[in-house]
C-alpha positions as CSV (number, residue, x, y, z in Angstrom):
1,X,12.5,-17.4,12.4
2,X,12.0,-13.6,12.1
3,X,15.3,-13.3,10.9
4,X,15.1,-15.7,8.1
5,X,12.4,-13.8,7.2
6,X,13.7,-11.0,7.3
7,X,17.1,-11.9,4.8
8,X,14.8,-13.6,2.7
9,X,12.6,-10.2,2.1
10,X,15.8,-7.9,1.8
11,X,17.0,-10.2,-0.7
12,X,13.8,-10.0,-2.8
13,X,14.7,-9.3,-6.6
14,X,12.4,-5.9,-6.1
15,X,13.8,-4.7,-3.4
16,X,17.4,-5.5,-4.1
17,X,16.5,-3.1,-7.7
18,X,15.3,-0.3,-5.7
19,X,18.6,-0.4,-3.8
20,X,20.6,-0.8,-7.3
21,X,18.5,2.8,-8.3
22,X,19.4,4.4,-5.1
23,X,23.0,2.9,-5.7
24,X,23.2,4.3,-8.9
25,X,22.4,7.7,-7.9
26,X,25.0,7.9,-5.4
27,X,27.8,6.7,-7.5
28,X,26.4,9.2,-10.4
29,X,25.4,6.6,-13.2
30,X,23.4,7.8,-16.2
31,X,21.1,4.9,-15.5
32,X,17.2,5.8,-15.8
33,X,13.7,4.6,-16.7
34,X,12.3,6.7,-19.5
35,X,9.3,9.2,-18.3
36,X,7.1,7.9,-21.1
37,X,8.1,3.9,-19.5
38,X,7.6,4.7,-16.3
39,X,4.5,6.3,-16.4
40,X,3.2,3.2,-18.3
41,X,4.7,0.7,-15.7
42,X,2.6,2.6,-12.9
43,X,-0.6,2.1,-14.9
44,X,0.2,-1.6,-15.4
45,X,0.8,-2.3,-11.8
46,X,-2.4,-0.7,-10.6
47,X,-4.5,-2.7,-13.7
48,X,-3.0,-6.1,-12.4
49,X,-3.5,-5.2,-8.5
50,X,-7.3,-4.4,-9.6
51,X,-7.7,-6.6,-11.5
52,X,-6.3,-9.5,-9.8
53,X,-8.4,-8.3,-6.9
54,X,-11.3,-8.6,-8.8
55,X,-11.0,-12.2,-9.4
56,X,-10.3,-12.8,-5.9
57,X,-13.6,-11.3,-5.2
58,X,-15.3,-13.3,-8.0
59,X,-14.1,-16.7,-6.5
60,X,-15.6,-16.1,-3.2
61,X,-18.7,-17.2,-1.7
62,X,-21.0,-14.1,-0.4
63,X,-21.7,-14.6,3.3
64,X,-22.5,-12.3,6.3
65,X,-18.9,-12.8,7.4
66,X,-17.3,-11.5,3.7
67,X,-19.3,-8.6,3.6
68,X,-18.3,-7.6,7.2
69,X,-14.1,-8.3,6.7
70,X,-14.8,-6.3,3.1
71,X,-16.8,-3.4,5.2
72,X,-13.9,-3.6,7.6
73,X,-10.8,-3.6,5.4
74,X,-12.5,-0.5,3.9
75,X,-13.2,1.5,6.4
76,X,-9.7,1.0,7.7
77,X,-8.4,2.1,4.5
78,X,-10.6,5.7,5.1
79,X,-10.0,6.6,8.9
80,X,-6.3,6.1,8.4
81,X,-5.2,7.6,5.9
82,X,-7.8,10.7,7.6
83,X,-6.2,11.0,11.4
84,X,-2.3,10.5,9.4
85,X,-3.2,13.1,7.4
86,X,-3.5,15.9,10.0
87,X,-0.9,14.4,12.4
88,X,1.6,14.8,9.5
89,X,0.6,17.9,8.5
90,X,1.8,19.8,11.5
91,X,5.7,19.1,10.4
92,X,5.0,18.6,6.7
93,X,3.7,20.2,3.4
94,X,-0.1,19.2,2.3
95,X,1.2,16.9,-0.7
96,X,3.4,15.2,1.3
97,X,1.1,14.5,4.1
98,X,-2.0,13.4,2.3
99,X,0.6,11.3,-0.2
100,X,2.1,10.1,3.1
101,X,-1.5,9.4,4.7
102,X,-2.5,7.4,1.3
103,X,0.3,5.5,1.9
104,X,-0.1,4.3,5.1
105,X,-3.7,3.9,4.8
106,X,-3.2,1.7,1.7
107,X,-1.1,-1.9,2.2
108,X,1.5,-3.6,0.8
109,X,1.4,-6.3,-1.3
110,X,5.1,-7.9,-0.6
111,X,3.9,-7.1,3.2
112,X,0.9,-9.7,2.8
113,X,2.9,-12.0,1.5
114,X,5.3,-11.9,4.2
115,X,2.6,-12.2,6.5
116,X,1.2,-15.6,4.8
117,X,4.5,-17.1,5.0
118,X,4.6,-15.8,8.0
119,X,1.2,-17.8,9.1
120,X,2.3,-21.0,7.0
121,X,5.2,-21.5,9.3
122,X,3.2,-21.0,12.1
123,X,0.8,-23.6,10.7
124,X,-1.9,-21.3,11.0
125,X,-4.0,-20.4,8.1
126,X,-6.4,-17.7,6.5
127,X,-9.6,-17.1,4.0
128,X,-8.9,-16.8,0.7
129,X,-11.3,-13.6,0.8
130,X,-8.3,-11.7,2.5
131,X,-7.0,-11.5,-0.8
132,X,-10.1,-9.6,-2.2
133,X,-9.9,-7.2,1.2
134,X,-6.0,-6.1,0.8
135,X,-6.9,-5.6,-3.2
136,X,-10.1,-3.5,-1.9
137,X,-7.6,-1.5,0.5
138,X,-6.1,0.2,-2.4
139,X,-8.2,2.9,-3.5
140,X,-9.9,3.9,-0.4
141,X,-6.8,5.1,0.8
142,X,-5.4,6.5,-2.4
143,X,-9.0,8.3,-2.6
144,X,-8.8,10.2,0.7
145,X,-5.3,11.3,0.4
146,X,-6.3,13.2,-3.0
147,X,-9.4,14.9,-1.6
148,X,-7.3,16.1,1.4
149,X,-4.6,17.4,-0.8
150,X,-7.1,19.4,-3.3
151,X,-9.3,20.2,-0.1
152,X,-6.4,21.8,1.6
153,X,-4.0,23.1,-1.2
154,X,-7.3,25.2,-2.3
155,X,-8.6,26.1,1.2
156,X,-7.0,29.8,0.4
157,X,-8.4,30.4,-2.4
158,X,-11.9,29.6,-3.6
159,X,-12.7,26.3,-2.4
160,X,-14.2,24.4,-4.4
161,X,-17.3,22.2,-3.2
162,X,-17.0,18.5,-1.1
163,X,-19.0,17.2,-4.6
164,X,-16.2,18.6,-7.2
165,X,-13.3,17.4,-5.5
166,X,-14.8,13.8,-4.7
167,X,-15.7,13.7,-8.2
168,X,-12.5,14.4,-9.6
169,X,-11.0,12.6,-7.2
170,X,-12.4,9.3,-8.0
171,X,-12.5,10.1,-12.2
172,X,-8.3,10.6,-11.4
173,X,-6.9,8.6,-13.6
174,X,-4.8,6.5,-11.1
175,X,-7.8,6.2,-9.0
176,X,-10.5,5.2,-12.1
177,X,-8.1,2.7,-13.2
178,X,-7.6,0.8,-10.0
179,X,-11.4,0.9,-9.4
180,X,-12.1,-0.2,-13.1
181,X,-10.0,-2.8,-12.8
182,X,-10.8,-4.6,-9.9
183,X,-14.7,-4.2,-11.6
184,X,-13.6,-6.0,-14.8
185,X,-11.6,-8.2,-13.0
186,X,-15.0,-9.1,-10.7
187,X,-16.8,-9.5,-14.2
188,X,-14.8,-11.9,-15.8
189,X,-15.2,-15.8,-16.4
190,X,-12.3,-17.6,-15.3
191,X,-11.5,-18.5,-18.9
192,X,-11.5,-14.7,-20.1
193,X,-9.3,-13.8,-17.1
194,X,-6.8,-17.0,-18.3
195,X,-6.6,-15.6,-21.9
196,X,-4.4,-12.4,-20.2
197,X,-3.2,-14.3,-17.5
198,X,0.6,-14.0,-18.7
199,X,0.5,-10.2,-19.0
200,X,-1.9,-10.0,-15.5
201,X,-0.1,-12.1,-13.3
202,X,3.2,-13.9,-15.3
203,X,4.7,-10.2,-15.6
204,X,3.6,-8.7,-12.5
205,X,7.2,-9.3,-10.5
206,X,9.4,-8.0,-13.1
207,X,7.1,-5.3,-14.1
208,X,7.7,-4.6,-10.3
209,X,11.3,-5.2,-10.0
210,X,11.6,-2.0,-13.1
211,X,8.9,0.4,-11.1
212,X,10.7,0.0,-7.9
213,X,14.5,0.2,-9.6
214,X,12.9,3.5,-10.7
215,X,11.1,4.5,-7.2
216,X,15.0,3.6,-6.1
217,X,16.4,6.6,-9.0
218,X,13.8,9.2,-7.5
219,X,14.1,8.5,-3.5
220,X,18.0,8.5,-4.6
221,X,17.8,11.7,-6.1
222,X,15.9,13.0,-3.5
223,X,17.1,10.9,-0.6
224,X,18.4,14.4,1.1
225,X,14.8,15.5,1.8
226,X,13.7,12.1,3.5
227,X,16.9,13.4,6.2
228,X,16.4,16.8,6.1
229,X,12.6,16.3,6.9
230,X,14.2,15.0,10.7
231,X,13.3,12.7,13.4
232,X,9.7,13.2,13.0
233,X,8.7,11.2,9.7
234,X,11.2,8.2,11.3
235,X,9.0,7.9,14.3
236,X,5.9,8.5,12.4
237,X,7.1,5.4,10.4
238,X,7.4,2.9,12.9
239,X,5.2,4.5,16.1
240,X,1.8,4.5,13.8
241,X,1.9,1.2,12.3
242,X,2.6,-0.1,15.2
243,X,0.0,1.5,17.1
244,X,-2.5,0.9,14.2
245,X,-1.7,-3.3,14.4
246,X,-2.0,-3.5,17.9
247,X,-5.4,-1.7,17.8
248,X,-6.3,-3.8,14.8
249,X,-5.5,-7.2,16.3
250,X,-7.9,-6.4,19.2
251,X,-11.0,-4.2,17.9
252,X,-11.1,-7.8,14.7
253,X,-12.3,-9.8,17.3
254,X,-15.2,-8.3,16.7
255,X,-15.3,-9.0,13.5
256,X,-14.3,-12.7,13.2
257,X,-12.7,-15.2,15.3
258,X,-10.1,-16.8,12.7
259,X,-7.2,-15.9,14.2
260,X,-5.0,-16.6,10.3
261,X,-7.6,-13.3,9.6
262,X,-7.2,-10.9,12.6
263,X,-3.9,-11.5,11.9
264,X,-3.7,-10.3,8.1
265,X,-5.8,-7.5,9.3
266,X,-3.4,-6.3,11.8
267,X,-0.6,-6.6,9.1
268,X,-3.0,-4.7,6.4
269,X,-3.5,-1.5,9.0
270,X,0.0,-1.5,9.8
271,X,1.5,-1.9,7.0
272,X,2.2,1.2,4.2
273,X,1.8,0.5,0.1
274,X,5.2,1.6,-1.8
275,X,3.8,0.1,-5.2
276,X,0.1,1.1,-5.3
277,X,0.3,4.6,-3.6
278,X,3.7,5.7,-5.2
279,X,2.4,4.5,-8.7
280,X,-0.7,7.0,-8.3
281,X,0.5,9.9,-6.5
282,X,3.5,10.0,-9.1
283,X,0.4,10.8,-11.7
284,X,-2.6,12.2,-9.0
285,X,0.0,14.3,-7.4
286,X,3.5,15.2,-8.5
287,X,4.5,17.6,-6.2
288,X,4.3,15.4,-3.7
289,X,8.3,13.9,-2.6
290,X,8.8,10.5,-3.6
291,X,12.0,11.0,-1.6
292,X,10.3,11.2,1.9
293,X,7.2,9.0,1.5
294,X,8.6,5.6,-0.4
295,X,11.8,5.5,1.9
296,X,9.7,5.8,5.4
297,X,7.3,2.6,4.1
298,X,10.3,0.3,2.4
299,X,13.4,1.2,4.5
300,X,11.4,1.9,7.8
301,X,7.9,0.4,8.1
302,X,8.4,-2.7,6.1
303,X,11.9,-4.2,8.4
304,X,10.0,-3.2,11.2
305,X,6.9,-5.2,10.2
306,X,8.2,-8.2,9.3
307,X,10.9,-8.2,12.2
308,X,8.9,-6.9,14.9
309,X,5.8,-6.1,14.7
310,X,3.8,-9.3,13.4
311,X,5.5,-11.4,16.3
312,X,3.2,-8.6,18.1
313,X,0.4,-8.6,16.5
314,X,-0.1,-12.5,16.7
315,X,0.8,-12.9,20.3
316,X,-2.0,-9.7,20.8
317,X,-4.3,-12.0,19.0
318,X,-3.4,-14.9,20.9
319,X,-4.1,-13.3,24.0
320,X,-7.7,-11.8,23.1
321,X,-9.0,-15.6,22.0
């Protein structure tokens, strides 16, 4: 079972194109995305995760037990990207380890769906309001790991105050977008949301299947730094999601009893964006090495999730019922 999973993931259009841009780094093609292109696809795919987010938002019922999964989700999406952000910064640079922080505080997308398929074939299902929690994931995450950078990049010099840097911190463009976005998207009839369905949704996957054949060119061209940076970013990549997953599949119990939910929660807190994050910090924070951070969530975190780690979480779950 995991391992059709795990052959029918590898063999995902997206991924398969970020391995064609690593490919064609190491066998010295001209191939490239435009910087003009590329800058536009990362502002597309945080609109559409926003802004489908929004909707899912719209279509659920408010009740007591929403609110608390939203409250959740959120804070998750703060304390980790916090506590990742000062483990990694004893081996690594400040922009890599608040870009790597963001990261792993954030989720993946292509991980959710994994996990859903993975819960269909267990005949087990999950609220539709999960979709509005992963969406809701997003920024928080991206959020933090910009404050820390600013905070700490500027800590010798003249710091500037907590108010300045949350401020331009959440007017970033990459964050305002995302945040904007998932507010339209909240604010929209069903029929004004179907009148841009095609370029919202229709597109999303080859819009994708481009950003991440261009994430493949950059951690291809700077592939070298994801080795050089040692043993230490490999075991971060698998040792924290796990860790985060295992804790998350208990400490939901206490926040609902659908096990379909606990579940996606566990996956969400283990598992580390390479489409969200990577879009903004390109933007928020260049300097940061696309090299080290995309390659520990898509060739380390993501295999281990889907092969390991969510026959883990759900047997957790199973056993705090």
């Amino acid at each position: 079972m995991n391992l059709d999973l795990l052959i029918d993931n590898l063999t995902s259009p997206a991924l398969l194109f970020f391995a064609l841009g690593v490919l064609a780094v190491k066998l010295k093609s001209d191939l490239e995305i435009p910087p003009t292109s590329s800058k536009f696809i990362s502002l597309y795919l945080l609109f559409s995760i926003g802004f489908k987010g929004g909707q899912e938002l719209a279509h659920s019922i408010f009740t007591i037990d929403i609110i608390w999964a939203v409250l959740f989700g959120i804070l998750l999406s703060l304390l980790i990207p916090f506590y990742c952000f000062f483990i990694l910064k004893r081996k690594l640079s400040v922009e890599n380890s608040g870009a790597i922080a963001a990261a792993y505080g954030s989720v993946s997308a292509v991980t959710f769906v994994t996990a859903v398929s993975f819960l269909e074939i267990q005949n087990l299902g999950f609220d539709g309001h999960m979709v509005a929690v992963m969406a809701l994931m997003e920024a928080p995450a991206i959020i933090v790991g910009v404050v820390l950078i600013r905070l700490y990049c500027e800590e010798q010099e003249d710091s500037p105050k907590l108010g300045k840097i949350l401020s331009h911190s959440f007017t970033n463009g990459s964050v305002m977008l995302i945040l904007g976005s998932l507010l339209i998207g909240l604010l929209a009839s069903d029929q004004q949301a179907q009148g841009i369905k095609p370029f919202t949704t229709d597109i999303f996957k080859g819009f994708l299947a481009i950003f991440l054949l261009d994430m493949g060119i950059v951690s291809g061209r700077k592939l070298n730094d994801f080795f050089k940076s040692g043993w230490f970013t490999s075991l971060f990549a698998v040792a924290i999601p796990f860790i985060n997953g295992c804790l998350v599949a208990v400490v939901s119990g206490l926040i609902t009893d659908d096990i379909g939910n606990r579940f996606i929660f566990a996956v969400l807190a283990s598992s580390a964006s390479y489409i969200a994050v990577p879009a903004a910090m390109k933007i928020a924070v260049p300097n940061a090495n696309p090299g080290i951070y995309l390659p520990m969530a898509l060739a380390v975190t993501f295999p281990f999730n889907i092969t390991l780690g969510m026959p883990v979480y759900l047997s957790i779950i199973g056993s705090y019922i």
